[in-house]
C-alpha positions in Angstrom: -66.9 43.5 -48.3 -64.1 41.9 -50.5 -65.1 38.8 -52.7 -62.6 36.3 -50.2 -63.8 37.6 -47.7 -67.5 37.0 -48.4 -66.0 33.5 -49.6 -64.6 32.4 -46.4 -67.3 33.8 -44.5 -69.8 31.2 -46.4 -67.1 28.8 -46.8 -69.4 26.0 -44.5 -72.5 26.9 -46.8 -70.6 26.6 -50.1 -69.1 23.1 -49.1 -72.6 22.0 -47.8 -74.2 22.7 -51.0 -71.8 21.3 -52.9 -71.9 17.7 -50.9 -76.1 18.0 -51.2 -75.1 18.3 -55.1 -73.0 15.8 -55.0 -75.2 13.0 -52.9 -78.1 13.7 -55.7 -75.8 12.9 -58.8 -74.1 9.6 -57.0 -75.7 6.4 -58.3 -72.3 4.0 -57.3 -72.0 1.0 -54.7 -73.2 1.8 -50.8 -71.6 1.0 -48.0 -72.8 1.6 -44.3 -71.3 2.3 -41.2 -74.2 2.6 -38.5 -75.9 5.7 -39.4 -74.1 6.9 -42.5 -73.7 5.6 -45.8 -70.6 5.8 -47.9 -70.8 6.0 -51.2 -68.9 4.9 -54.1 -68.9 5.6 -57.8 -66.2 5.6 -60.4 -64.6 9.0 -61.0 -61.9 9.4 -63.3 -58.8 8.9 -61.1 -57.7 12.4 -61.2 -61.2 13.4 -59.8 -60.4 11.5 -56.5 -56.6 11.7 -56.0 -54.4 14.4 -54.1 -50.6 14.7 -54.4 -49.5 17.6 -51.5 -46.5 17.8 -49.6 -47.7 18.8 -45.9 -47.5 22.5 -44.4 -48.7 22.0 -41.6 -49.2 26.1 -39.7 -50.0 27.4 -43.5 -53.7 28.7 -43.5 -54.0 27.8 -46.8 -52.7 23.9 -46.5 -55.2 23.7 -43.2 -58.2 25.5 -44.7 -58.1 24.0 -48.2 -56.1 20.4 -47.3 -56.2 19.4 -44.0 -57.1 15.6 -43.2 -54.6 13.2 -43.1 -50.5 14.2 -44.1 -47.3 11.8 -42.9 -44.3 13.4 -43.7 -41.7 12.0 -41.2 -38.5 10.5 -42.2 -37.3 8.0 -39.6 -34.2 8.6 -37.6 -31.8 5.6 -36.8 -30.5 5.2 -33.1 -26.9 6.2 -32.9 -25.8 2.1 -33.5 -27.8 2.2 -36.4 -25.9 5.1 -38.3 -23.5 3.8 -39.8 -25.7 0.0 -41.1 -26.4 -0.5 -44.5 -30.8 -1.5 -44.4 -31.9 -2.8 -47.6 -34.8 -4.3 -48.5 -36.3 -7.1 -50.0 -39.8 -9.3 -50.6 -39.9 -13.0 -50.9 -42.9 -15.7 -50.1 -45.3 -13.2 -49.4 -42.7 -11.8 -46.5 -41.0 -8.5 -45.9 -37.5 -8.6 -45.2 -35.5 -5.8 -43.8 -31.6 -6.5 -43.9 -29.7 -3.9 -41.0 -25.9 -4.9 -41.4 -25.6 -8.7 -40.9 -29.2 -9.1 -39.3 -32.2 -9.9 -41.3 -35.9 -8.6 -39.9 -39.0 -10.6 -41.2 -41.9 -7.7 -39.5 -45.3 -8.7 -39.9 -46.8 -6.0 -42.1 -49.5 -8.1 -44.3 -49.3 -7.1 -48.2 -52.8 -5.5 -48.5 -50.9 -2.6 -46.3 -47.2 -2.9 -47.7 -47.7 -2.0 -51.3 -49.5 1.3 -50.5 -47.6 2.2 -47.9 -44.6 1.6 -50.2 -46.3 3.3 -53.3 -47.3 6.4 -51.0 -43.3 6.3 -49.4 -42.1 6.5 -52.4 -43.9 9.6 -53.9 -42.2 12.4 -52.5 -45.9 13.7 -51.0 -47.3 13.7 -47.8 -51.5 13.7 -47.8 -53.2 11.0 -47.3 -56.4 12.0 -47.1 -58.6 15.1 -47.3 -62.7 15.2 -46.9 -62.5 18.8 -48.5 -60.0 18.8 -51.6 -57.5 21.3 -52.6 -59.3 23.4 -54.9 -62.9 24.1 -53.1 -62.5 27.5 -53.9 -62.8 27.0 -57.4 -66.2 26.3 -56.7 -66.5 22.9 -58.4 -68.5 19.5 -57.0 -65.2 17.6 -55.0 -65.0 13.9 -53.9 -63.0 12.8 -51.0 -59.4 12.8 -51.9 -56.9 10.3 -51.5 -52.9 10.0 -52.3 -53.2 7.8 -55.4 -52.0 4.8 -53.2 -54.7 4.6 -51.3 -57.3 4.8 -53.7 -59.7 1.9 -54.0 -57.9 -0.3 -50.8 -58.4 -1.1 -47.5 -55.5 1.4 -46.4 -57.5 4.0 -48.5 -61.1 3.0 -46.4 -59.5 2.9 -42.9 -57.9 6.3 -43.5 -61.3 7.7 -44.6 -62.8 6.0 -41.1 -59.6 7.7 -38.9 -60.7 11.1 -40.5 -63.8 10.9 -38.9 -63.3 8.8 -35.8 -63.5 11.6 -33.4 -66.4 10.7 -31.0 -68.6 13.9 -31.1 -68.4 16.6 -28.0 -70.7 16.8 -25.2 -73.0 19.8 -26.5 -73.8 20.9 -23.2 -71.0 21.2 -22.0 -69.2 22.8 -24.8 -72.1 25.6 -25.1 -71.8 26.4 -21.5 -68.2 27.5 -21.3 -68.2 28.7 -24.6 -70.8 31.7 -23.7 -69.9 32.2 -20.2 -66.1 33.0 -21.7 -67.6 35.3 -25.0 -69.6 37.2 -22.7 -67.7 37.8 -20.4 -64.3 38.2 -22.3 -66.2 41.0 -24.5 -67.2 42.6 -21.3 -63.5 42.7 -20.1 -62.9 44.0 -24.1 -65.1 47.2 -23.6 -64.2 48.0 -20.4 -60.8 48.4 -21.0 -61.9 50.2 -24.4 -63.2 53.2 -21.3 -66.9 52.0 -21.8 -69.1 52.5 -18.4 -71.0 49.4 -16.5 -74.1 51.4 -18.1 -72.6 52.3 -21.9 -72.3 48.0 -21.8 -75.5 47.1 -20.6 -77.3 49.6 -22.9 -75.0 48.1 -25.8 -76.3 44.5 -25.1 -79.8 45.3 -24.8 -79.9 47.2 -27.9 -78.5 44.1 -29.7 -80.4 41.8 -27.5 -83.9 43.7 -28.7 -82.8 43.6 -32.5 -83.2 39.8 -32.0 -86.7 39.9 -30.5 -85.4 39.9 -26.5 -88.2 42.2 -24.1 -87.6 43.2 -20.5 -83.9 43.4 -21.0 -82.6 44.8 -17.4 -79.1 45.6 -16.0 -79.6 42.3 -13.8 -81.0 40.2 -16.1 -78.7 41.2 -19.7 -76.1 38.4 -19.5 -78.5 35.8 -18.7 -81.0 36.8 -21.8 -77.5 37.0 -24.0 -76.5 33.7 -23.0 -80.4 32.4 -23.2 -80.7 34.1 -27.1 -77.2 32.5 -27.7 -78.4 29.1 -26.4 -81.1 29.0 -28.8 -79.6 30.0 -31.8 -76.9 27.3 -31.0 -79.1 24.3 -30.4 -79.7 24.6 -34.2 -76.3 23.7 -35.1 -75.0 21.5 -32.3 -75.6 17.9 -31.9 -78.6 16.7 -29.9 -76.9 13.1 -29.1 -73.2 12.5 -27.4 -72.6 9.7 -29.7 -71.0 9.4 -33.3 -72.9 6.7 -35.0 -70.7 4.1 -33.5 -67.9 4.8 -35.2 -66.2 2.1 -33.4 -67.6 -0.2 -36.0 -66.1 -1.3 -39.4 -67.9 -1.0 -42.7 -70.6 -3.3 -44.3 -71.3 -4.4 -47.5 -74.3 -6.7 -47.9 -74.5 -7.1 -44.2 -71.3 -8.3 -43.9 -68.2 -6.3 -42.4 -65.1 -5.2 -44.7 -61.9 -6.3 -43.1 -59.1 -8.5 -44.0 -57.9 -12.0 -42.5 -55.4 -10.0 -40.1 -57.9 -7.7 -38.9 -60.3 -10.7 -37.4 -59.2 -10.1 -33.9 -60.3 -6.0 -34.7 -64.0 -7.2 -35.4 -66.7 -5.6 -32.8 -68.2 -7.7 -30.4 -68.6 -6.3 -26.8 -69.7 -2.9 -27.1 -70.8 -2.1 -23.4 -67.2 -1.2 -22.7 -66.8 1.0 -26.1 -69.6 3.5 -24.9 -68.0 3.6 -21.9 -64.6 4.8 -23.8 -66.5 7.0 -26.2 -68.0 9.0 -23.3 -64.6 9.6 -21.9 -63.2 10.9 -25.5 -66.0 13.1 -25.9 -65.6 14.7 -22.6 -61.8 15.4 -23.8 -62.9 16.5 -27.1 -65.5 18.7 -25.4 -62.2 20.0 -23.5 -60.5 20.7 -26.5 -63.2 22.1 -28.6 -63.9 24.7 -25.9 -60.2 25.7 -26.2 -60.9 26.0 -30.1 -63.7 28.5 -29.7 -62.1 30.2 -27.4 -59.4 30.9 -29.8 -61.8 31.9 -31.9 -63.6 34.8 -30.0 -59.8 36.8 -28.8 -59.2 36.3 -32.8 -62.4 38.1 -33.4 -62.2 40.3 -30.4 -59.2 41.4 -31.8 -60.4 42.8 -34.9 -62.0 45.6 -33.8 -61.9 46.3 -30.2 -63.6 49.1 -29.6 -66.3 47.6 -31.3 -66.7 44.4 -29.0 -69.6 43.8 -28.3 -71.1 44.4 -32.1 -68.3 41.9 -33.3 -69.8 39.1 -30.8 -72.6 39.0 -33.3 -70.2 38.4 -36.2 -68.2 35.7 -33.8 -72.0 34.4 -33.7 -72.2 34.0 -37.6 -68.2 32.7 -38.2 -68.9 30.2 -35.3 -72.2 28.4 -37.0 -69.8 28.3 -40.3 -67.7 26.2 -38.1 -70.0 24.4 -36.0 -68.2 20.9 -37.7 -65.5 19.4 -35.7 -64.1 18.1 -38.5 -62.7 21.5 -39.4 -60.8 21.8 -36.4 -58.0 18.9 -36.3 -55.7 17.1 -38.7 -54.2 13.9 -38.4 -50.3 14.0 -38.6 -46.9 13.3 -37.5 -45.8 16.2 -37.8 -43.4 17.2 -35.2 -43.4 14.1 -34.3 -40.2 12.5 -34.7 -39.5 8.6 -35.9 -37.5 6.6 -34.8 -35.8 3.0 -35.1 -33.6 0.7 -33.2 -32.6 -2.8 -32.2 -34.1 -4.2 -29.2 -33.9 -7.8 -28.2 -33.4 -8.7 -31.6 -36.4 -6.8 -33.1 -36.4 -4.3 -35.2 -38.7 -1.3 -33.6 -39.7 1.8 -35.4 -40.9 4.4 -32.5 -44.1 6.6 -34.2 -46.3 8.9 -32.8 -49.4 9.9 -35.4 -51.7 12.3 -33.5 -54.4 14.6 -33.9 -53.2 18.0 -34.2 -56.0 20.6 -33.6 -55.9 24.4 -34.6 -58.0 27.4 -34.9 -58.0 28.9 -38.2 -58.4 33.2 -38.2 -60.2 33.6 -41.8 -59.9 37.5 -41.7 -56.3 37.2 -40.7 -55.7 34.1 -42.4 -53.6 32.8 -39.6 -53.6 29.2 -37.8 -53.8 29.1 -34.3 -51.9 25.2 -33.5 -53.4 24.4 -30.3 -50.2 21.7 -29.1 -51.2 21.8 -25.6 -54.3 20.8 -26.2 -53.9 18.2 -28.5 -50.9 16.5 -26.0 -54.0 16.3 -23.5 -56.3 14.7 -26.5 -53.3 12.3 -27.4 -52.6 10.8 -24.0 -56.1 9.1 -24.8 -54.6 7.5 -27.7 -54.5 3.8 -26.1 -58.5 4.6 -25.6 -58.7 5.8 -29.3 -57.0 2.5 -30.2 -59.4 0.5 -27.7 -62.1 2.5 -29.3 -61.5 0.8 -33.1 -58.2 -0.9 -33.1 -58.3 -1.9 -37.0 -58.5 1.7 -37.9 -55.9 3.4 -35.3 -53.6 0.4 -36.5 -53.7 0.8 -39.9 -52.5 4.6 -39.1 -49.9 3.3 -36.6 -48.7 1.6 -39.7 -48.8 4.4 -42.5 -46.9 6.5 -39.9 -44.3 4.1 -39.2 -43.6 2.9 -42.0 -43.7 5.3 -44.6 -41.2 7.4 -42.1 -38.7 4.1 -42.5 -39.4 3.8 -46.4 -38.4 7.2 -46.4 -34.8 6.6 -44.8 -34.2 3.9 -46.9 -34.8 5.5 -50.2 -32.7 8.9 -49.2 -30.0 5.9 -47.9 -29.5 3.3 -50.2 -31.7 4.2 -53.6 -30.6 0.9 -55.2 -32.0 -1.5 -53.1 -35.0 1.0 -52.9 -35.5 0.9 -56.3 -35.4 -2.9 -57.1 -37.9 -3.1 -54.3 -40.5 -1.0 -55.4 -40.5 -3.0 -58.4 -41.8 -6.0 -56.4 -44.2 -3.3 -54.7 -45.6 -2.7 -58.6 -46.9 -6.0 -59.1 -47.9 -6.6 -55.1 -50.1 -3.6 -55.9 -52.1 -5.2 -58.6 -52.6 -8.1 -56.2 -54.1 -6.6 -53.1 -57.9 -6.7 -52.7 -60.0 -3.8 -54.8 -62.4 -2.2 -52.1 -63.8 1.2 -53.4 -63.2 4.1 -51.6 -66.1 6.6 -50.3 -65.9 9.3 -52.3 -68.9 10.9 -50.1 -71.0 9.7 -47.1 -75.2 10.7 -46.0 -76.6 9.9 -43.0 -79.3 7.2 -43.8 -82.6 5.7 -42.6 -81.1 4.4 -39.0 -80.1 7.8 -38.1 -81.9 9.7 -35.3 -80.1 13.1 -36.3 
């Protein structure tokens, strides 16, 4: 076997240890979220910052970036064309000058100045949990674009990265064995193999695992019974994600600014009723993943079905983390912004894109249709933890209208990012997590 292959075969082993290493050598500032901490520490700014323009559909962007990328550049509605927009910054206000009119939006300046620093930069990620350079085998932090780096903006694009509410295991392990089995079964039929050549083929492998009484009535039940139990070890045991509709703490007190107030959790009886519903159309989605997953490795080898289920087995484990399965984007995702009753409005649709990566192949799989299903429950997402899913509303939006303006009138660009400089070294300083544990709360 190659040396990348071997690498991307242990890929989820290699980050593991490397976050273990990490989590012993972190002595910085704790914050907690429910059952997780996040952890701080000062790293040298190059340590914990990523400058990527977004390719979204390369394997290599989606296996070694991923997270969070905005690359849009807003589009003006046909009135709009022609309108000169400049832009300006006085008594703590944003001012946006289309032609005659003036727009005041109400975009507070704690998200302004990075949205404006991360406009201006010519790169799109935001945010990765994973780095760009794990294969060089070193001990990464969390990345952020260098405008979100120790801000609020910074922490609530950390928190959307891993806001997905957790599948329903059951579920998910159900359909996912019912469709390998019988999809590698369909596999070696049409490879000419007999009713009899299959079942003697399973029970073989089935017995190299410890399985007795293995019968021609009884060999896809004990396949899906020895698959069940080696899956229980990887899967989560609770249909729950720490209440992740919550905001940070530090000292016992929640992290938020004056405009998120309304955003604080109170009720939550009505959140676990939302999170159940997300997790029953991420459970949709993730089944769609996997079954990606097993025609990709079906695929490799056909005649050899039933012995490549096994490897499927291993790959899968390596993958067992949602996380490694979506990216939140606009791309494809057009912006755009008009007049309407005398308000400016910027039309912009961030979602999460998911995708089944093919490491032998190196190939991405986008799954669209599934993620259109998964975004419909965006108002739910946003119901779920509002301050979070704005503060991405806002990146999206915004930075896809900064974006217009600088291509469109540079001058006026330029004189305001010059106000944006010294907003910047006025908004709050709120470390970012360069890592997160589950701590002494958690029943995982």
């Amino acid at each position: 076997m190659n040396t990348k292959k071997l690498f991307l075969r242990n890929r989820f082993w290699i980050i593991l240890l490397t976050v273990l290493f990490c989590i012993q050598n972190i002595t910085g500032q704790i914050y907690k979220l429910d059952y997780f901490d996040l952890i701080c520490d000062e790293l040298p700014l190059n340590a914990r910052t990523i400058s990527k323009k977004a390719d979204i559909g390369s394997y290599i962007y989606h296996f070694q970036v991923g997270g969070i990328s905005f690359e849009q550049t807003a589009r003006p509605s046909t009135e709009l064309i022609n309108k000169k927009i400049s832009l300006d910054y006085i008594d703590n206000k944003l001012i946006i000058h289309i032609g005659n009119q003036k727009f005041y939006p109400e975009l507070p300046a704690w998200q302004l100045a990075p949205i404006a620093e991360f406009s201006d930069s010519g790169t799109h990620s935001a945010f990765t949990l994973y780095g760009n350079n794990i294969d060089a085998g070193m001990n990464i932090p969390f990345l952020y674009h260098p405008a979100f780096i120790d801000n609020l903006v910074g922490l609530r694009l950390f928190q959307a990265d891993i806001l997905l509410p957790r599948y329903n295991p059951k579920k998910v392990l159900k359909e996912i064995l019912a469709f390998s089995i019988e999809s590698t079964i369909d596999q070696s039929r049409k490879n000419g193999q007999s009713e009899n050549d299959i079942y003697l083929s399973f029970k073989s492998l089935l017995e190299s695992f410890g399985t007795e009484n293995v019968t021609m009535n009884n060999y896809k039940e004990s396949y899906i019974n020895l698959l069940s139990q080696l899956f229980e070890n990887f899967m989560p045991v609770e249909n729950n994600l720490a209440g992740m509709w919550n905001l940070p703490k530090k000292d016992n007190e929640y992290i938020y600014e004056k405009s998120e107030t309304k955003f604080l959790p109170r009720d939550k009886s009505n959140l676990i009723q939302i999170e159940k519903e997300l997790s029953d159309e991420a459970s949709n989605v993730l089944i769609e993943i996997f079954k990606k997953y097993t025609r990709n490795y079906l695929k490799q080898s056909p005649e050899n079905a039933i012995q490549n289920l096994t490897e499927f087995i291993n790959q899968i484990f390596q993958n067992s983390e949602f996380q490694n399965f979506y990216i939140l984007t606009d791309w494809n995702r057009p912006v755009t912004f008009y007049i309407r009753d005398n308000q400016l409005q910027i039309d912009s649709n961030p979602w999460y894109l998911f995708s089944a990566l093919d490491p032998i192949a190196q190939k991405v799989d986008l799954l669209t249709e599934a993620s259109e299903l998964y975004n419909k429950k965006w108002s739910l997402l946003k119901a779920y933890n509002p301050a979070v899913i704005t503060v991405v509303e806002n990146v999206a939006k915004w930075s896809a209208f900064f974006r217009y303006v600088k291509q469109n009138n540079p001058e006026s660009w330029n004189k305001f990012m010059d106000k944006m400089n010294i907003l910047k070294d006025h908004i709050p300083f709120i470390p970012t997590p360069i890592d997160y544990k589950l701590n002494e709360q958690s029943t995982h």
